[in-house]
mmCIF file of the N, C-alpha and C atoms, coordinates in Angstrom:
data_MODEL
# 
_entry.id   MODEL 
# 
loop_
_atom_site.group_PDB 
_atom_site.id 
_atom_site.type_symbol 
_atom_site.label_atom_id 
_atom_site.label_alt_id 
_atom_site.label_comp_id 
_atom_site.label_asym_id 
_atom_site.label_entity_id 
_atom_site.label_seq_id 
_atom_site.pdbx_PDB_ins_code 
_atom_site.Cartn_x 
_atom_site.Cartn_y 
_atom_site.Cartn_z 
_atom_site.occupancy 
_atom_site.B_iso_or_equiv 
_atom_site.pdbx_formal_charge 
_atom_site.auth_seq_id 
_atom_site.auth_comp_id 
_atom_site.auth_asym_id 
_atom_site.auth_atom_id 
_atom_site.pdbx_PDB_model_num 
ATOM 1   N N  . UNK A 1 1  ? 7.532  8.080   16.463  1.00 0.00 ? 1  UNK A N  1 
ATOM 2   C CA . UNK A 1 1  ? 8.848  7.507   16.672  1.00 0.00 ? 1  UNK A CA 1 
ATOM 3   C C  . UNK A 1 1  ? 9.001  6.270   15.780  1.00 0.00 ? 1  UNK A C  1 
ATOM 4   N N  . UNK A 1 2  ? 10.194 6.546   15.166  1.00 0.00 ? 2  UNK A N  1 
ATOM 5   C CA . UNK A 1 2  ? 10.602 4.815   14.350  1.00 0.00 ? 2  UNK A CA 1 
ATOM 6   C C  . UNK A 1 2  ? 11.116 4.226   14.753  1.00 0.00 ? 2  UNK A C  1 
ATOM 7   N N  . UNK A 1 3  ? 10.746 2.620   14.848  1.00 0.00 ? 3  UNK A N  1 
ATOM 8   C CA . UNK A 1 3  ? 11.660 2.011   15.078  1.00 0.00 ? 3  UNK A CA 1 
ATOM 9   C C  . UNK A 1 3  ? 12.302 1.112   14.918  1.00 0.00 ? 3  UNK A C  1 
ATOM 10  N N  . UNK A 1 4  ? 13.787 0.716   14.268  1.00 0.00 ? 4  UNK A N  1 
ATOM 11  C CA . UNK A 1 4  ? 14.743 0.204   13.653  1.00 0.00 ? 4  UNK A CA 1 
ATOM 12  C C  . UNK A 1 4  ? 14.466 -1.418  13.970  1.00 0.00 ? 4  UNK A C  1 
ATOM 13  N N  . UNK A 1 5  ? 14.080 -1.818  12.290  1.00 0.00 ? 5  UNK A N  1 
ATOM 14  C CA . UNK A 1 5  ? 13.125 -3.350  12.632  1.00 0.00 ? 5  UNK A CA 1 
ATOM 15  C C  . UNK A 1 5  ? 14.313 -3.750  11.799  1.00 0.00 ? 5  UNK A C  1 
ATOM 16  N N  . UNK A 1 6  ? 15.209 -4.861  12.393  1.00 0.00 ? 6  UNK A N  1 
ATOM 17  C CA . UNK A 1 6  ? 16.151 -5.681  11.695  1.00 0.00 ? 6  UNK A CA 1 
ATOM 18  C C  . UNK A 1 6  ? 15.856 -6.398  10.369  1.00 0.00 ? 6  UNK A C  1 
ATOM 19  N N  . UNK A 1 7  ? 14.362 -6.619  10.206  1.00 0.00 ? 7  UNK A N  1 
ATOM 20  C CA . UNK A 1 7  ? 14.056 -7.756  9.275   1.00 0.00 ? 7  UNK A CA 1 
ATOM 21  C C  . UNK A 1 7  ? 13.878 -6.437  8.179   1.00 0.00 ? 7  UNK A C  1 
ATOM 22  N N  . UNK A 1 8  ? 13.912 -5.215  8.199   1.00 0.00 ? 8  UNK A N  1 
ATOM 23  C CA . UNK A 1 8  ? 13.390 -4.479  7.082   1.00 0.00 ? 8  UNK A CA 1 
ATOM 24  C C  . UNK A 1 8  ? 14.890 -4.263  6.686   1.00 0.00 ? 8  UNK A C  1 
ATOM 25  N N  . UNK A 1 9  ? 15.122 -4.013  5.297   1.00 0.00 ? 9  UNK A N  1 
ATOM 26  C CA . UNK A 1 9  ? 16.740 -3.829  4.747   1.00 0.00 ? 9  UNK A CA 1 
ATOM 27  C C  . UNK A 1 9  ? 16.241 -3.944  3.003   1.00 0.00 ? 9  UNK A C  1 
ATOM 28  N N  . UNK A 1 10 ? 16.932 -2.782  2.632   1.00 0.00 ? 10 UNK A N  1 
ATOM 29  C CA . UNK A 1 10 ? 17.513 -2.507  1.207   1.00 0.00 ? 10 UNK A CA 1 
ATOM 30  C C  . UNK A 1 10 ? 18.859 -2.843  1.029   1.00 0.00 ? 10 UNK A C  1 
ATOM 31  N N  . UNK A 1 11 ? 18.906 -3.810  0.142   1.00 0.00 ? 11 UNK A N  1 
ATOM 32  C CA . UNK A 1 11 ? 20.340 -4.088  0.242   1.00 0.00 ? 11 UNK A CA 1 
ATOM 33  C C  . UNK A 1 11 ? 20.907 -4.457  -1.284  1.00 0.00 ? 11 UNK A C  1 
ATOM 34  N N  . UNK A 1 12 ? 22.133 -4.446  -1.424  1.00 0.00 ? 12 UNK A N  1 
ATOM 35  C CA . UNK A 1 12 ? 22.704 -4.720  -3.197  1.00 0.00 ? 12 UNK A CA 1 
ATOM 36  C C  . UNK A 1 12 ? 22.756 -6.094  -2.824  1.00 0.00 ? 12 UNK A C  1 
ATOM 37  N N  . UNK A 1 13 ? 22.877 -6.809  -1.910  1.00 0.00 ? 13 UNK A N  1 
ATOM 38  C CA . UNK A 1 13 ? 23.250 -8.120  -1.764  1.00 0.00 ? 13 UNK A CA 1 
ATOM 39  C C  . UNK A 1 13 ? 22.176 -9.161  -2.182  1.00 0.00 ? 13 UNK A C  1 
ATOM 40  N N  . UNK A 1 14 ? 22.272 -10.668 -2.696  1.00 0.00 ? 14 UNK A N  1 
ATOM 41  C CA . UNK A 1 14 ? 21.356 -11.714 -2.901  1.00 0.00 ? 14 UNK A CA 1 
ATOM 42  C C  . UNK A 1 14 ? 20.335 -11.192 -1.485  1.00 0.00 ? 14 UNK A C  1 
ATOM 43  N N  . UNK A 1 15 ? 19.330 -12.016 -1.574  1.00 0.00 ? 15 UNK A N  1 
ATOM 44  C CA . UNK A 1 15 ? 18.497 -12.262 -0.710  1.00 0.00 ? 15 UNK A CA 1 
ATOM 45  C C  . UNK A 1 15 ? 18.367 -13.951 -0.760  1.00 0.00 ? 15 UNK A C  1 
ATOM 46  N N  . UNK A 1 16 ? 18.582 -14.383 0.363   1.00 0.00 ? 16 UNK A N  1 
ATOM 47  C CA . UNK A 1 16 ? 17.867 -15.784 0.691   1.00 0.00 ? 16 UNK A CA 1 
ATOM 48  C C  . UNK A 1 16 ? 17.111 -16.706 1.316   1.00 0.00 ? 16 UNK A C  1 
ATOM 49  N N  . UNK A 1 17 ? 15.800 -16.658 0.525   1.00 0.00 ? 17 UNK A N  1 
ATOM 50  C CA . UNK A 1 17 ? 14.261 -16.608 0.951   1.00 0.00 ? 17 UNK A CA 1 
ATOM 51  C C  . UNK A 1 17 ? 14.214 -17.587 2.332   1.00 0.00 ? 17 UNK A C  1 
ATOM 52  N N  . UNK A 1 18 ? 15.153 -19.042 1.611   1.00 0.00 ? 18 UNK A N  1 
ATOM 53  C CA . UNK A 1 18 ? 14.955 -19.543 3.379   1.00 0.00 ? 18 UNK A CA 1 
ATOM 54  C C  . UNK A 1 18 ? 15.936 -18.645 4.541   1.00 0.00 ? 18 UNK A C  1 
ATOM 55  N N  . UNK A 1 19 ? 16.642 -18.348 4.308   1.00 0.00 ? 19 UNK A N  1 
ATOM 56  C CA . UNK A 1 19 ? 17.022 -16.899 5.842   1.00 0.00 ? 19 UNK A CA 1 
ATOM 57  C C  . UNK A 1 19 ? 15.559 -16.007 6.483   1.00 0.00 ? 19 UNK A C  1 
ATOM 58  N N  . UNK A 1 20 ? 15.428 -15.063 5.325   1.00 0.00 ? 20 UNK A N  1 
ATOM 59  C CA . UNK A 1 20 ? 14.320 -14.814 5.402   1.00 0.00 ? 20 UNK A CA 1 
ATOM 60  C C  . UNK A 1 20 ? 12.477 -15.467 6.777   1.00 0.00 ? 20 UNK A C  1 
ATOM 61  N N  . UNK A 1 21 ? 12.461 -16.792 5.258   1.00 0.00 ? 21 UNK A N  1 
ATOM 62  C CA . UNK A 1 21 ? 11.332 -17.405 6.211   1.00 0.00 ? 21 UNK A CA 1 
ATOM 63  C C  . UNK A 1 21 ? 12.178 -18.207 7.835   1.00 0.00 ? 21 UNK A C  1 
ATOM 64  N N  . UNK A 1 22 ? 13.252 -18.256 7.969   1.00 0.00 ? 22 UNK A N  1 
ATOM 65  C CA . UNK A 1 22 ? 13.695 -18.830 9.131   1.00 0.00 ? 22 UNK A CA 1 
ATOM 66  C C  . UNK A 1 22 ? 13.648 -17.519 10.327  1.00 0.00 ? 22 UNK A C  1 
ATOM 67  N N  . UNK A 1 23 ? 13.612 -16.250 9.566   1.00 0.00 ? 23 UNK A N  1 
ATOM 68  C CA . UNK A 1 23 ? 13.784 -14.977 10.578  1.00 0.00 ? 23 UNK A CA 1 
ATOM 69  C C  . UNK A 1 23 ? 12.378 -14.691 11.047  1.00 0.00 ? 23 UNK A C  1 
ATOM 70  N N  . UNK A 1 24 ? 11.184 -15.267 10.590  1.00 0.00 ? 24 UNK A N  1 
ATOM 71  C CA . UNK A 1 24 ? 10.270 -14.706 10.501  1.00 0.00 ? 24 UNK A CA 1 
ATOM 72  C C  . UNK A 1 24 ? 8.934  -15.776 11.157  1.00 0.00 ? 24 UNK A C  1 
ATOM 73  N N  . UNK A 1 25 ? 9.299  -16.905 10.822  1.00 0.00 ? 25 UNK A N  1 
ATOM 74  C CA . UNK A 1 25 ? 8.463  -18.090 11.008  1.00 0.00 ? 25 UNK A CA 1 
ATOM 75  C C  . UNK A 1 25 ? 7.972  -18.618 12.673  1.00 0.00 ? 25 UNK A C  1 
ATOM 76  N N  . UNK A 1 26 ? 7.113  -18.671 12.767  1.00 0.00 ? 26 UNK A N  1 
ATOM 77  C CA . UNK A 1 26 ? 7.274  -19.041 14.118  1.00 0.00 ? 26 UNK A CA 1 
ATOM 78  C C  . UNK A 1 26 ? 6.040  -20.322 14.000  1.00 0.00 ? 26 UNK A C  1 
ATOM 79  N N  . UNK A 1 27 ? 5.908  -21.082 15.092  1.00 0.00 ? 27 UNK A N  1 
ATOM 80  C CA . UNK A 1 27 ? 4.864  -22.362 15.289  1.00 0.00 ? 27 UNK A CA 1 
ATOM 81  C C  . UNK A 1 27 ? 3.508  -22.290 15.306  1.00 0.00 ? 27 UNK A C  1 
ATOM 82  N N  . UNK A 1 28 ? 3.182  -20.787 15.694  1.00 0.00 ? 28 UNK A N  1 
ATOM 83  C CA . UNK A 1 28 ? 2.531  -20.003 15.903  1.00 0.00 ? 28 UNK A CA 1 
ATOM 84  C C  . UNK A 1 28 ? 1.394  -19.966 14.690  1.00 0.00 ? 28 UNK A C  1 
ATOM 85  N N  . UNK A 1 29 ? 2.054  -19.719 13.746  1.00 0.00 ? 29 UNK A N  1 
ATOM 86  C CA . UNK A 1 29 ? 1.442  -19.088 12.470  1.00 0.00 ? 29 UNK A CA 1 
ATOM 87  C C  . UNK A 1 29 ? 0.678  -20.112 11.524  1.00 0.00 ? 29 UNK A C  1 
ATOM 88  N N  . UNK A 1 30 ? -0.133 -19.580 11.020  1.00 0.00 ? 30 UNK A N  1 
ATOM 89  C CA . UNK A 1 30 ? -0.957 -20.853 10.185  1.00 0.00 ? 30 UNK A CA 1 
ATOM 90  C C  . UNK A 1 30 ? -0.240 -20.667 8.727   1.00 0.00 ? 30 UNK A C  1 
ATOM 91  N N  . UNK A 1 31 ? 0.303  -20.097 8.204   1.00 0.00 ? 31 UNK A N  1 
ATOM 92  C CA . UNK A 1 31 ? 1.221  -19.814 6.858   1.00 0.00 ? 31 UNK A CA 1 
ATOM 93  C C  . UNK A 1 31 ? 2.226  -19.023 6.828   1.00 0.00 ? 31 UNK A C  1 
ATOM 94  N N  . UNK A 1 32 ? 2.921  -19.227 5.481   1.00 0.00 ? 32 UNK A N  1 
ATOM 95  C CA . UNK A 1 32 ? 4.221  -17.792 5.532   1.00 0.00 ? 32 UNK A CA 1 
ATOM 96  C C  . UNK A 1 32 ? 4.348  -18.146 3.945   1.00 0.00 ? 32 UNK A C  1 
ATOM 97  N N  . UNK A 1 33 ? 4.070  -17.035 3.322   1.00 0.00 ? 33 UNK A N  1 
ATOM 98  C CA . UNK A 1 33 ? 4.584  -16.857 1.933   1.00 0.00 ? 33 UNK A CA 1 
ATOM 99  C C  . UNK A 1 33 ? 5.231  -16.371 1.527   1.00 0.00 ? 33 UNK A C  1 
ATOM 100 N N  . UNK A 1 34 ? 6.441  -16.775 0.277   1.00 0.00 ? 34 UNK A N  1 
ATOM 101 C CA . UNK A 1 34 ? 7.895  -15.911 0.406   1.00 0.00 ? 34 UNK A CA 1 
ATOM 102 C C  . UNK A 1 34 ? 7.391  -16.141 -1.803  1.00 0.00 ? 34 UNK A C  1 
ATOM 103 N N  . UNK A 1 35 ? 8.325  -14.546 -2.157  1.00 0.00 ? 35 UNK A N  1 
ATOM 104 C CA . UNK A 1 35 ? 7.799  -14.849 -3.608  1.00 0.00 ? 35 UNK A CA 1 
ATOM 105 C C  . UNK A 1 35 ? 9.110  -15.026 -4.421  1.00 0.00 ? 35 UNK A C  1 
ATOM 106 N N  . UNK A 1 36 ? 9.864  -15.635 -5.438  1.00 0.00 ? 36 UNK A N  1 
ATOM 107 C CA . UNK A 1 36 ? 10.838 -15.319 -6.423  1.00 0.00 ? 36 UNK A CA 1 
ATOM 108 C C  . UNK A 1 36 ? 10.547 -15.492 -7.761  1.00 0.00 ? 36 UNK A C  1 
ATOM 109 N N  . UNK A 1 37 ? 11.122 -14.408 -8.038  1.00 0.00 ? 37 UNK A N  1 
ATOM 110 C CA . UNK A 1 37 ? 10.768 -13.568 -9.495  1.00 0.00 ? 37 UNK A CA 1 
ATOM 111 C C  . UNK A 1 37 ? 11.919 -14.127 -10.449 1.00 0.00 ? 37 UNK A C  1 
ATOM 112 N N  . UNK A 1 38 ? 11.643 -14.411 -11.337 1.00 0.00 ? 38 UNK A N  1 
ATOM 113 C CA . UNK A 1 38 ? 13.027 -14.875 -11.964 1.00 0.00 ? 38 UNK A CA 1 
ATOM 114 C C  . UNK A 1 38 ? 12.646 -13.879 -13.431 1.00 0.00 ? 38 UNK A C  1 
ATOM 115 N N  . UNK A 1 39 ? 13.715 -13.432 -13.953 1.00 0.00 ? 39 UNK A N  1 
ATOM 116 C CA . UNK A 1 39 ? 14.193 -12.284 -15.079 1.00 0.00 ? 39 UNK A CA 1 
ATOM 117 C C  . UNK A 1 39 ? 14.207 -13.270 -16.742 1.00 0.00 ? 39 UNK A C  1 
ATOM 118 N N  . UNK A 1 40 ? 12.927 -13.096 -16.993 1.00 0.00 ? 40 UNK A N  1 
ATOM 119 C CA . UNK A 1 40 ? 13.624 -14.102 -18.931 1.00 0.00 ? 40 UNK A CA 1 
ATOM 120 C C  . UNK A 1 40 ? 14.478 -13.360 -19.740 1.00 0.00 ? 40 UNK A C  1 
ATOM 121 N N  . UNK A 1 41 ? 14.590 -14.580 -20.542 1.00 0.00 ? 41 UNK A N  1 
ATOM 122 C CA . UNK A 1 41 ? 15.779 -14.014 -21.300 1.00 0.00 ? 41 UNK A CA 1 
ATOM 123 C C  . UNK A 1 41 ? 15.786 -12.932 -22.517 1.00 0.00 ? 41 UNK A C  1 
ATOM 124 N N  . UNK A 1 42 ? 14.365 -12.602 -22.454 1.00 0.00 ? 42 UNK A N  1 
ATOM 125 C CA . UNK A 1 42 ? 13.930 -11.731 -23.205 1.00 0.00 ? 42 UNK A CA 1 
ATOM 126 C C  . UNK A 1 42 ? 12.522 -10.584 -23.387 1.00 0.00 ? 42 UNK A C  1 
ATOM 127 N N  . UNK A 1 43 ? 12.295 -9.886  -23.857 1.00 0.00 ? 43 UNK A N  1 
ATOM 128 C CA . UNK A 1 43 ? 11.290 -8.649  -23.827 1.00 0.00 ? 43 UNK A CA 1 
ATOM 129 C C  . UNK A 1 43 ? 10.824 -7.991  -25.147 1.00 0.00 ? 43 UNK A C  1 
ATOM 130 N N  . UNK A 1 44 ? 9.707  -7.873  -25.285 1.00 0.00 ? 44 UNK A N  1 
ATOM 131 C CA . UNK A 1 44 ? 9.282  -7.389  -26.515 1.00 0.00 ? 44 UNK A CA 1 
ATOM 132 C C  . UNK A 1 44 ? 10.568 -7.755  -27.649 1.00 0.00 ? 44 UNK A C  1 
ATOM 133 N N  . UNK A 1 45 ? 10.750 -9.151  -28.286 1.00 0.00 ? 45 UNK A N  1 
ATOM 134 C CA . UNK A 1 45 ? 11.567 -9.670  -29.019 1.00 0.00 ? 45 UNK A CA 1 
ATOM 135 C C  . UNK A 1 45 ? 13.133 -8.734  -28.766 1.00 0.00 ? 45 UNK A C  1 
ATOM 136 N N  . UNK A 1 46 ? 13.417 -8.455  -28.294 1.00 0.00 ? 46 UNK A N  1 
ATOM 137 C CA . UNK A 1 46 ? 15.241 -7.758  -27.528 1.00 0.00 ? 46 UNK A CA 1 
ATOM 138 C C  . UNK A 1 46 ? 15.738 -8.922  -26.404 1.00 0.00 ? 46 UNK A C  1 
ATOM 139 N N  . UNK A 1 47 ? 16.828 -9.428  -26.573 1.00 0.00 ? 47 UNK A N  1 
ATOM 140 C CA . UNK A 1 47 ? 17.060 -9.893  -25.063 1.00 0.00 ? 47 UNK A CA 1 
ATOM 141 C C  . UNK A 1 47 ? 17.472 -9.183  -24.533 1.00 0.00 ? 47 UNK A C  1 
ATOM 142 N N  . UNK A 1 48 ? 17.212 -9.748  -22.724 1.00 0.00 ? 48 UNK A N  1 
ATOM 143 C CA . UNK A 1 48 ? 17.778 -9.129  -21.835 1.00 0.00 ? 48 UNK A CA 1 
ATOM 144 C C  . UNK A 1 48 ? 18.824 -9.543  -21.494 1.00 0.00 ? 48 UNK A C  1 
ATOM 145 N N  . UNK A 1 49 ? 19.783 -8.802  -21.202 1.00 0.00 ? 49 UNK A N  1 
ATOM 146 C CA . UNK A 1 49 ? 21.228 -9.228  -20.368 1.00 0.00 ? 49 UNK A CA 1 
ATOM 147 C C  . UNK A 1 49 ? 21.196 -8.702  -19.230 1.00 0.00 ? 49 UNK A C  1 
ATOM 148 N N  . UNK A 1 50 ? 20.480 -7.832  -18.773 1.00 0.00 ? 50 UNK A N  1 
ATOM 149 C CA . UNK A 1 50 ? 20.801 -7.413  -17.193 1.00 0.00 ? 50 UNK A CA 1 
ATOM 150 C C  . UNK A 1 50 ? 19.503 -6.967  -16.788 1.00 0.00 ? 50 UNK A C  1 
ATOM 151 N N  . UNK A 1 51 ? 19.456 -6.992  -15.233 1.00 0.00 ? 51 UNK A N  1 
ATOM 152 C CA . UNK A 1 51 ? 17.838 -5.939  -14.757 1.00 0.00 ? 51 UNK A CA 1 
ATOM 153 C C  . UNK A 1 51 ? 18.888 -4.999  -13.732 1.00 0.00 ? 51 UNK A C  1 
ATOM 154 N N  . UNK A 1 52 ? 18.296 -4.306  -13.680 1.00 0.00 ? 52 UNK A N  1 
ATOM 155 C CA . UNK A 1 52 ? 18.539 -2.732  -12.813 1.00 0.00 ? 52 UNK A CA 1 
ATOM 156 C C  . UNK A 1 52 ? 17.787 -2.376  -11.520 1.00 0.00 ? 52 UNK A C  1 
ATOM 157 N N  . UNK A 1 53 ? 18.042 -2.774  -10.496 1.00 0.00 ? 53 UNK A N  1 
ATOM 158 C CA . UNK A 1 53 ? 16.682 -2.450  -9.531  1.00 0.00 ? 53 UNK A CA 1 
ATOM 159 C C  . UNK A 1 53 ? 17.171 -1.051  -8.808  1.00 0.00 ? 53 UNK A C  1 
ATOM 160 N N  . UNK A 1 54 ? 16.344 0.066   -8.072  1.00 0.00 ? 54 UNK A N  1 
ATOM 161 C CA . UNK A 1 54 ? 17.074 1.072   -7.540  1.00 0.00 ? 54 UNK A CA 1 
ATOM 162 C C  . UNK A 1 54 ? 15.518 1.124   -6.231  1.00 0.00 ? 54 UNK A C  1 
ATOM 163 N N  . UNK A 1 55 ? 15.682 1.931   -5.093  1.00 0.00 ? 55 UNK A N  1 
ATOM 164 C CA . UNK A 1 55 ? 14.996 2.043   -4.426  1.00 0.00 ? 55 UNK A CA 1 
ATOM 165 C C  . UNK A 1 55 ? 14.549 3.686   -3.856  1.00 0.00 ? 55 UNK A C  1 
ATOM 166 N N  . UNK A 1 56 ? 13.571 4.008   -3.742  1.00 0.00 ? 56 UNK A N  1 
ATOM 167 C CA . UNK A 1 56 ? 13.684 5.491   -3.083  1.00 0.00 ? 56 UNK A CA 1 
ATOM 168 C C  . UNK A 1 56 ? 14.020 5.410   -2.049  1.00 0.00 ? 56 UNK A C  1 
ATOM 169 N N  . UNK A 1 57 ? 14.546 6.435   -1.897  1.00 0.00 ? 57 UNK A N  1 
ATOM 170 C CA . UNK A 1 57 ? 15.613 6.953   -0.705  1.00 0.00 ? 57 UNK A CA 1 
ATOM 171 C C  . UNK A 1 57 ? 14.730 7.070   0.310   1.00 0.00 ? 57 UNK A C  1 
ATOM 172 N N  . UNK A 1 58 ? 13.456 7.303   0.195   1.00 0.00 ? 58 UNK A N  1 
ATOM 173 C CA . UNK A 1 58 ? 12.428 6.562   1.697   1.00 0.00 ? 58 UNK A CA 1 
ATOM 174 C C  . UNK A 1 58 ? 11.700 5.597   1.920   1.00 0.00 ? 58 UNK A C  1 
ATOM 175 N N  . UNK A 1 59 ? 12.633 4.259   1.238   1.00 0.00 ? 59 UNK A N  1 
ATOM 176 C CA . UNK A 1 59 ? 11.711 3.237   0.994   1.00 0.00 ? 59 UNK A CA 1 
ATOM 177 C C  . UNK A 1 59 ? 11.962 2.626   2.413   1.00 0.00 ? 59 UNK A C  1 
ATOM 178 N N  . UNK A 1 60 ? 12.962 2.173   2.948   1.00 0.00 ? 60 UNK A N  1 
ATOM 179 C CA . UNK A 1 60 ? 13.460 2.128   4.448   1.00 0.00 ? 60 UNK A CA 1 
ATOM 180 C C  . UNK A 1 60 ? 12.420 2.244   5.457   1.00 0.00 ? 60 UNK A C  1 
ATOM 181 N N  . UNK A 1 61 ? 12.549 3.711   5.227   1.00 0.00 ? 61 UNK A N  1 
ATOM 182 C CA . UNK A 1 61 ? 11.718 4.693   6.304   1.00 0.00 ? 61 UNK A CA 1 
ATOM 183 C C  . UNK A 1 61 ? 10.428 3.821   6.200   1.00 0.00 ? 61 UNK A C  1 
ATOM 184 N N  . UNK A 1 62 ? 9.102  3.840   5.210   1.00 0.00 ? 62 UNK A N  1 
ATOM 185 C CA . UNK A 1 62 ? 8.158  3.244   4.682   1.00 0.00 ? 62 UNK A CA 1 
ATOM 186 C C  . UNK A 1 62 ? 8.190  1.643   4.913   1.00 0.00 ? 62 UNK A C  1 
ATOM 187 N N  . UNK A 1 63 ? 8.861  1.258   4.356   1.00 0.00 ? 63 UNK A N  1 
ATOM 188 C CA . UNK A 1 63 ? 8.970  -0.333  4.798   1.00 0.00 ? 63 UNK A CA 1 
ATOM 189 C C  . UNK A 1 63 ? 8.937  -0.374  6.456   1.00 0.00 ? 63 UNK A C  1 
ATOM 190 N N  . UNK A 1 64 ? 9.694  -0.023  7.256   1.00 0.00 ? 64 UNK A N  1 
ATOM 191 C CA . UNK A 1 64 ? 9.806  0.158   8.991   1.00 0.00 ? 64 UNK A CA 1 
ATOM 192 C C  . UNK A 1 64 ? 8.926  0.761   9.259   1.00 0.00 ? 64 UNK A C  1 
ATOM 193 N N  . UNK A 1 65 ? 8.201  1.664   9.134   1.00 0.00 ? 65 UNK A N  1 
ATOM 194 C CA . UNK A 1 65 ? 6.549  2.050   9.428   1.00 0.00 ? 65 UNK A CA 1 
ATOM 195 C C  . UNK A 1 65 ? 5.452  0.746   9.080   1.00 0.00 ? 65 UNK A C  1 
ATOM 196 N N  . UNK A 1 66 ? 5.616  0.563   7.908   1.00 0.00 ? 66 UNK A N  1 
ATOM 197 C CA . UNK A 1 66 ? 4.384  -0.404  7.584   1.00 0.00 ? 66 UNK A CA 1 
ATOM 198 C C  . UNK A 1 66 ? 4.950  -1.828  8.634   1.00 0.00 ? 66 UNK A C  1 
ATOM 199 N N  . UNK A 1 67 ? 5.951  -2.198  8.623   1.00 0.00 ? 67 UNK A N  1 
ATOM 200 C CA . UNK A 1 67 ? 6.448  -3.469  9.310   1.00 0.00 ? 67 UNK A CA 1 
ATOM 201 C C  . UNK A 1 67 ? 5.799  -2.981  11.013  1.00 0.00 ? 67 UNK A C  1 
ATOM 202 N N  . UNK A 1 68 ? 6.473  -1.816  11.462  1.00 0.00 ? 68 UNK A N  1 
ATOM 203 C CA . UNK A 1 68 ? 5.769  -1.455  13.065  1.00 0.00 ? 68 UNK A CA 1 
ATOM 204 C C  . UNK A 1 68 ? 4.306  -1.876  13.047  1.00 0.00 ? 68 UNK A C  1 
ATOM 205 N N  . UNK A 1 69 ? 3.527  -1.311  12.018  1.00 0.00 ? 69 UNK A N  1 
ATOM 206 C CA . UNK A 1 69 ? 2.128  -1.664  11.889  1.00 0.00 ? 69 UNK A CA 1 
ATOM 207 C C  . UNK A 1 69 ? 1.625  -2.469  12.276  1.00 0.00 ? 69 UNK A C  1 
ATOM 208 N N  . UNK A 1 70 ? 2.356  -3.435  11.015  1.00 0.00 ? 70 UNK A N  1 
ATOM 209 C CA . UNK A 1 70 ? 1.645  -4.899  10.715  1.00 0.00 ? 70 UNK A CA 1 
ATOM 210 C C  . UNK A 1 70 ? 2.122  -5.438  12.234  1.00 0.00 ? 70 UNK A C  1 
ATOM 211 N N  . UNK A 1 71 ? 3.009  -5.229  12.761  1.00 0.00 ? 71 UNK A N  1 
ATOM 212 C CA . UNK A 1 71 ? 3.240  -6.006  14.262  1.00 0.00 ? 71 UNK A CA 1 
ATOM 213 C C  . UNK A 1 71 ? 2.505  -5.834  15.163  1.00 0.00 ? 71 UNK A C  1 
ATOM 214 N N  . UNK A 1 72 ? 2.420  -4.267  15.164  1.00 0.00 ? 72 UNK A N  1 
ATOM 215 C CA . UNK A 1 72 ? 1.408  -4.048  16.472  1.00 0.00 ? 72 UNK A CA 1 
ATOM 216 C C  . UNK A 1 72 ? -0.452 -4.349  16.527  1.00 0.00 ? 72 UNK A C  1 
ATOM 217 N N  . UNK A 1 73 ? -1.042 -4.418  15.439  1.00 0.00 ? 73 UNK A N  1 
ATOM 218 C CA . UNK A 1 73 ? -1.770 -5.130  15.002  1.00 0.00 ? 73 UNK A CA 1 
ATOM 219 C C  . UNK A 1 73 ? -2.585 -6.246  15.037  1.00 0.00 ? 73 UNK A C  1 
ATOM 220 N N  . UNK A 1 74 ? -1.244 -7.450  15.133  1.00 0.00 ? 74 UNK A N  1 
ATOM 221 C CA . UNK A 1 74 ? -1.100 -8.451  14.836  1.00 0.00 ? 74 UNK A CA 1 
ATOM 222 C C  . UNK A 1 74 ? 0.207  -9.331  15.827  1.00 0.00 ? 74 UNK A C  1 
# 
């Protein structure tokens, strides 16, 4: 059975890491690491003007399994 973990989401929208660590953080915990990637302005001498991200269509599914995991676990 799966089950529908709010904090897991594919989305076109920004992400914002402190939302994120505020959804997740508790007093509890001895750390929390959050990562941002930033895009240069260039690649094998070409610049870049845009990045493209796409996701498999069972990444969802996979992400909410591994998240059930890591909870019950832990």
């Amino acid at each position: 059975m799966t089950v529908r973990s709010p904090l897991v989401q594919i989305t076109e929208s920004a992400i914002d890491a402190r939302d994120v660590e505020r959804a997740v953080w508790s007093a509890s915990d001895g750390a929390m690491v959050t990562f941002s990637g930033v895009v240069r302005d260039h690649d094998g001498g070409r610049d870049v003007l845009d990045i493209e991200y796409s996701a498999h269509p069972t990444a969802r599914d996979v992400l909410e399994r591994l998240a059930g995991e890591v909870a019950t676990e832990h």
